[in-house]
C-alpha positions in Angstrom: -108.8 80.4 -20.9 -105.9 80.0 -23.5 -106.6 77.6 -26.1 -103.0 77.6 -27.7 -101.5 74.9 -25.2 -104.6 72.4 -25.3 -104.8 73.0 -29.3 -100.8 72.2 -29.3 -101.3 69.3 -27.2 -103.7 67.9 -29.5 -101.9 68.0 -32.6 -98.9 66.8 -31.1 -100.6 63.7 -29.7 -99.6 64.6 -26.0 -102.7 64.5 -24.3 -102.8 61.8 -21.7 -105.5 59.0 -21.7 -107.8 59.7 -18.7 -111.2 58.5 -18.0 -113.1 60.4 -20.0 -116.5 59.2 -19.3 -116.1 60.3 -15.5 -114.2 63.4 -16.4 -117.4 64.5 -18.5 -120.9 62.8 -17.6 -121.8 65.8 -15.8 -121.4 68.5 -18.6 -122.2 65.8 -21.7 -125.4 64.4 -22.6 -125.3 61.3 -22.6 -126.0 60.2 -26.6 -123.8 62.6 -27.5 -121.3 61.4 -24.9 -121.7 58.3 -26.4 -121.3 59.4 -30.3 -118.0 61.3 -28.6 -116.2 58.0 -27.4 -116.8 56.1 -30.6 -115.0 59.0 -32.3 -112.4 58.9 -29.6 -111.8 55.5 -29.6 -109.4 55.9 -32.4 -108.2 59.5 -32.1 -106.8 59.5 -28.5 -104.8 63.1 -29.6 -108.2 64.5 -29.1 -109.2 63.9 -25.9 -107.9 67.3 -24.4 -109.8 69.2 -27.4 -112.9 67.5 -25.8 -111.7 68.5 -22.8 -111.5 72.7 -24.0 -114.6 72.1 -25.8 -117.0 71.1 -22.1 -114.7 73.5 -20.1 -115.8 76.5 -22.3 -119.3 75.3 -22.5 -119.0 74.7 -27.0 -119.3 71.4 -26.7 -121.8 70.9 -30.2 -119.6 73.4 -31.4 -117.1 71.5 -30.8 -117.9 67.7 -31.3 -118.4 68.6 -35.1 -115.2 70.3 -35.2 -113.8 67.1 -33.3 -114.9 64.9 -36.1 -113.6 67.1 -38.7 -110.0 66.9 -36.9 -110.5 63.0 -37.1 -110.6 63.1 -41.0 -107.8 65.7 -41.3 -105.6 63.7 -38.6 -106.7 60.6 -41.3 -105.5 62.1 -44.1 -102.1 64.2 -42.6 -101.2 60.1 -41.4 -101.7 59.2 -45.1 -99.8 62.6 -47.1 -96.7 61.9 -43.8 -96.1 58.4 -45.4 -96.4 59.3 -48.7 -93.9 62.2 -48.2 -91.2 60.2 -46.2 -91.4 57.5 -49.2 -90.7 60.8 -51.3 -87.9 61.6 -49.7 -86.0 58.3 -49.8 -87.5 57.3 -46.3 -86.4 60.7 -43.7 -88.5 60.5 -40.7 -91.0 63.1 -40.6 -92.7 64.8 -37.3 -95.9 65.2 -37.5 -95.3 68.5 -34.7 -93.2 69.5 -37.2 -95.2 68.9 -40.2 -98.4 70.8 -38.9 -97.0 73.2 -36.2 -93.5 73.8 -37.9 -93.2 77.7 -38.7 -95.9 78.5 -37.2 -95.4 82.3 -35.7 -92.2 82.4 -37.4 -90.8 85.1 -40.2 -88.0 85.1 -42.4 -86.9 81.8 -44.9 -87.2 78.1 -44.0 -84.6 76.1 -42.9 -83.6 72.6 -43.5 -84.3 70.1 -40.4 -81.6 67.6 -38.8 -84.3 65.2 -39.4 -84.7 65.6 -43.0 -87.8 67.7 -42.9 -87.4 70.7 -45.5 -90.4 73.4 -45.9 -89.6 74.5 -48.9 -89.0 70.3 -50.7 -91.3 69.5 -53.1 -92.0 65.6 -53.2 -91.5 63.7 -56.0 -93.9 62.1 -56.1 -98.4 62.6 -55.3 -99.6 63.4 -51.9 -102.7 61.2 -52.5 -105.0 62.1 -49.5 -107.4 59.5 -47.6 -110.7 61.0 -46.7 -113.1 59.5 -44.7 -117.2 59.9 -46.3 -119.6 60.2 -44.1 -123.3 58.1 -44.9 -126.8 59.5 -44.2 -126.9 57.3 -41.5 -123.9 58.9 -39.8 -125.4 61.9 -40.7 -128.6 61.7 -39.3 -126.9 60.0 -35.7 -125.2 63.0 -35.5 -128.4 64.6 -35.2 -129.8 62.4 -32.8 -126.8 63.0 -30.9 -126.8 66.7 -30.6 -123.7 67.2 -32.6 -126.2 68.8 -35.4 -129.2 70.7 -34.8 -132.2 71.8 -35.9 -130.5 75.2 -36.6 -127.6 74.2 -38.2 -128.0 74.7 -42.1 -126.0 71.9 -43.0 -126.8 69.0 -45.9 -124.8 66.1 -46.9 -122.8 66.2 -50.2 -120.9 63.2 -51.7 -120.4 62.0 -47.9 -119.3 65.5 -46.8 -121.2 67.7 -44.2 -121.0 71.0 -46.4 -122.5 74.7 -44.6 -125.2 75.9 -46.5 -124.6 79.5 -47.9 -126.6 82.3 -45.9 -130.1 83.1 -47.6 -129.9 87.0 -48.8 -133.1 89.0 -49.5 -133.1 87.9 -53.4 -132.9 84.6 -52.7 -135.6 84.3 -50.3 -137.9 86.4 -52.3 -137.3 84.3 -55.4 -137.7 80.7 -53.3 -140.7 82.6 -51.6 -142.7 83.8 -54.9 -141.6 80.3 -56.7 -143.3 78.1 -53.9 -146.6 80.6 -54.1 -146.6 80.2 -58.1 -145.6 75.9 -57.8 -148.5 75.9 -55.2 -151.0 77.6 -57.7 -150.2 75.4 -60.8 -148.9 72.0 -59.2 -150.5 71.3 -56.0 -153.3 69.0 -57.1 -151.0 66.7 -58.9 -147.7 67.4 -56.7 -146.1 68.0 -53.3 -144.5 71.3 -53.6 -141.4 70.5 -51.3 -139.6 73.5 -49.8 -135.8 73.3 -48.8 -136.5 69.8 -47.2 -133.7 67.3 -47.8 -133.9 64.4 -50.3 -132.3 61.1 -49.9 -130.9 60.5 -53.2 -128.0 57.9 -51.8 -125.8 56.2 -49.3 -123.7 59.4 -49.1 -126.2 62.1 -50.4 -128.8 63.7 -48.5 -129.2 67.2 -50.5 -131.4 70.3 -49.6 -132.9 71.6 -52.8 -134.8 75.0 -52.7 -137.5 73.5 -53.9 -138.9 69.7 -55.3 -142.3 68.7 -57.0 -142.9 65.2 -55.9 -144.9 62.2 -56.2 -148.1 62.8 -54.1 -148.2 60.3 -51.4 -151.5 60.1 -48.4 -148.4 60.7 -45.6 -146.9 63.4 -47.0 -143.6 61.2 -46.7 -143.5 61.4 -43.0 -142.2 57.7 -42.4 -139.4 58.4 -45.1 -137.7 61.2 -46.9 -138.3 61.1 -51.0 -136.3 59.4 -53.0 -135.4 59.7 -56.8 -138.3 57.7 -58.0 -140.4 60.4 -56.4 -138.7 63.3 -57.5 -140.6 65.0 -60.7 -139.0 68.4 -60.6 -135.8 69.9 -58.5 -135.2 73.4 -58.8 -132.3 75.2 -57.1 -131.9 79.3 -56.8 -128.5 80.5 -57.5 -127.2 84.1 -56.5 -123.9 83.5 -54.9 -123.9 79.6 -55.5 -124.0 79.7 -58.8 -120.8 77.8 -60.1 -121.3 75.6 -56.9 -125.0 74.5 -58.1 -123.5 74.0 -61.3 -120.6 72.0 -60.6 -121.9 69.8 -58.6 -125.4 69.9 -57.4 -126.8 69.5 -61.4 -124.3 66.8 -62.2 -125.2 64.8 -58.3 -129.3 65.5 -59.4 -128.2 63.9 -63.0 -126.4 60.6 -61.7 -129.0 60.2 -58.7 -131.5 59.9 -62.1 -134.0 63.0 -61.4 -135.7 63.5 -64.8 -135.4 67.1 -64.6 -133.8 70.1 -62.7 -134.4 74.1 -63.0 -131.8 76.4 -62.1 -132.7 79.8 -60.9 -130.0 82.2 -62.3 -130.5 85.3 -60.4 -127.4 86.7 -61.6 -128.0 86.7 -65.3 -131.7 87.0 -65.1 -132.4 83.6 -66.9 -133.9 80.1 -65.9 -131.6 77.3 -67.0 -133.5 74.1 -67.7 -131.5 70.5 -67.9 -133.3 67.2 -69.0 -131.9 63.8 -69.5 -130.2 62.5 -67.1 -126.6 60.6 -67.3 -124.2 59.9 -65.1 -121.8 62.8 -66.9 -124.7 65.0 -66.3 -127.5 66.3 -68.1 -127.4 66.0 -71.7 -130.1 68.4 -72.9 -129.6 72.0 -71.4 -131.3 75.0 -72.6 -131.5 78.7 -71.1 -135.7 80.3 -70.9 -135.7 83.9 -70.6 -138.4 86.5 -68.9 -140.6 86.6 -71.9 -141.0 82.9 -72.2 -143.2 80.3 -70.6 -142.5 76.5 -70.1 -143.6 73.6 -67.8 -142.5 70.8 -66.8 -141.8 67.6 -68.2 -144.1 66.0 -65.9 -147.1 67.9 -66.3 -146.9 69.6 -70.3 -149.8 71.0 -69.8 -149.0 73.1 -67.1 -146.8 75.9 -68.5 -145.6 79.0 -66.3 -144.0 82.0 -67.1 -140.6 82.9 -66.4 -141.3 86.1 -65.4 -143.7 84.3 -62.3 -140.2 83.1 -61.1 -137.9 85.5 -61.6 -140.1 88.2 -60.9 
């Protein structure tokens, strides 16, 4: 089945309002039917993605892609206006914005509506984006859109794909949660790539936490800050990612202390004192040294346990 037509049709806002509750009560479940029509309710220019997505049997696949299309639709509305104000108030077509030279060679050319490819506006596209909260997130779940599968956390409101987990990363997560469990587990949970509710709009998967010990092992509710001792990330290919933003989201959420696995240089990076800039003390531990917490002082461990 060719996608081109239905995609086009989309974009284009050309797809007719039918009934799709009727149209798809056989193929949908019916909470993530449900999730689907709330979406829809705004965004009629997806209804014939929705459509492609149950007649090709993708429709998870597809619902979360459907919800991403809402926020770019969202903010293509927002940069349209901003760009006809630009240009002393031409009409732009959104076809032609987003399908215009598309499958086409050769130089741009200047449109009898004003639109020009090559223009630069004089003025900021500013770009409205739409953040998601932990409890969108977590209907989303409930509704089938995510799974259990899907390796997925929630970042500053964004649903952001977690990177793929190579051998040396799953070594070092592997031999850190045997060497945690050894020094910490009588006075900690030793948490292991479980999510952490640090916000509204933040629902992290760390590689590893020491928490507060509670009798339920927080099964009616996921930790929050309070209960956070020790977070501790293991970088390979995320390195600059863990950097620039998980350490600084750990630091504002207030988690006293955070440990970064550098697999890349060999080192253990350790950042205390939280702020809402970041942390203000950093320091780098090599192989040969040994440290512990600032929770339990007592409890030192060697570098070279973690790294291996």
């Amino acid at each position: 089945m060719s996608t081109q037509p239905a995609l086009q049709r989309v974009f284009s806002g050309e797809g007719a309002r039918a009934n799709l509750t009727a149209d798809l009560a056989d193929v949908l479940p019916e909470e993530l039917l449900g999730a689907m029509l709330n979406v829809l309710d705004r965004q009629g220019r997806h209804v014939e993605y929705l459509r492609l997505a149950a007649a090709t049997g993708q429709v998870q696949r597809c619902a979360l892609m459907l919800i991403r299309l809402e926020r770019v639709a969202e903010a293509l509305d927002s940069a349209l206006k901003h760009l006809s104000h630009a240009s002393g108030g031409a009409r732009l077509g959104k076809t032609a914005a987003v399908m215009g030279g598309v499958g086409q060679s050769g130089g741009r050319e200047s449109r009898a509506d004003g639109y020009n490819a090559d223009a630069r506006p004089t003025m900021a596209v500013l770009l409205t984006r739409r953040r998601f909260t932990v409890d969108d997130y977590h209907g989303m779940a409930l509704a089938g859109i995510l799974g259990e599968d899907d390796r997925v956390e929630l970042i500053d409101g964004e649903i952001v794909e977690m990177a793929p987990i190579g051998p040396g990363h799953a070594a070092t997560v592997g031999r850190c949660t045997e060497r945690f469990g050894r020094r910490f587990a009588d006075l900690a949970h030793v948490w292991v790539q479980n999510p952490i509710h640090l916000d509204a709009h933040n629902e992290p998967q760390p590689d590893l936490v020491l928490l507060r010990r509670r009798p339920d092992f927080y099964a009616s509710a996921l930790p929050t800050p309070p209960d956070v001792l020790l977070v501790v990330e293991v970088a390979d290919t995320t390195l600059g990612i863990d950097r620039r933003v998980k350490l600084p989201l750990y630091a504002r959420a207030g988690i006293p202390e955070a440990w970064l696995v550098d697999l890349q240089h060999r080192v253990l990076h350790v950042h205390r004192e939280p702020t809402a800039d970041g942390y203000r003390v950093t320091r780098t531990a090599r192989r040969r040294e040994r440290l512990a917490p600032l929770a339990f002082p007592d409890r030192e461990i060697a570098v070279t346990d973690l790294l291996g």
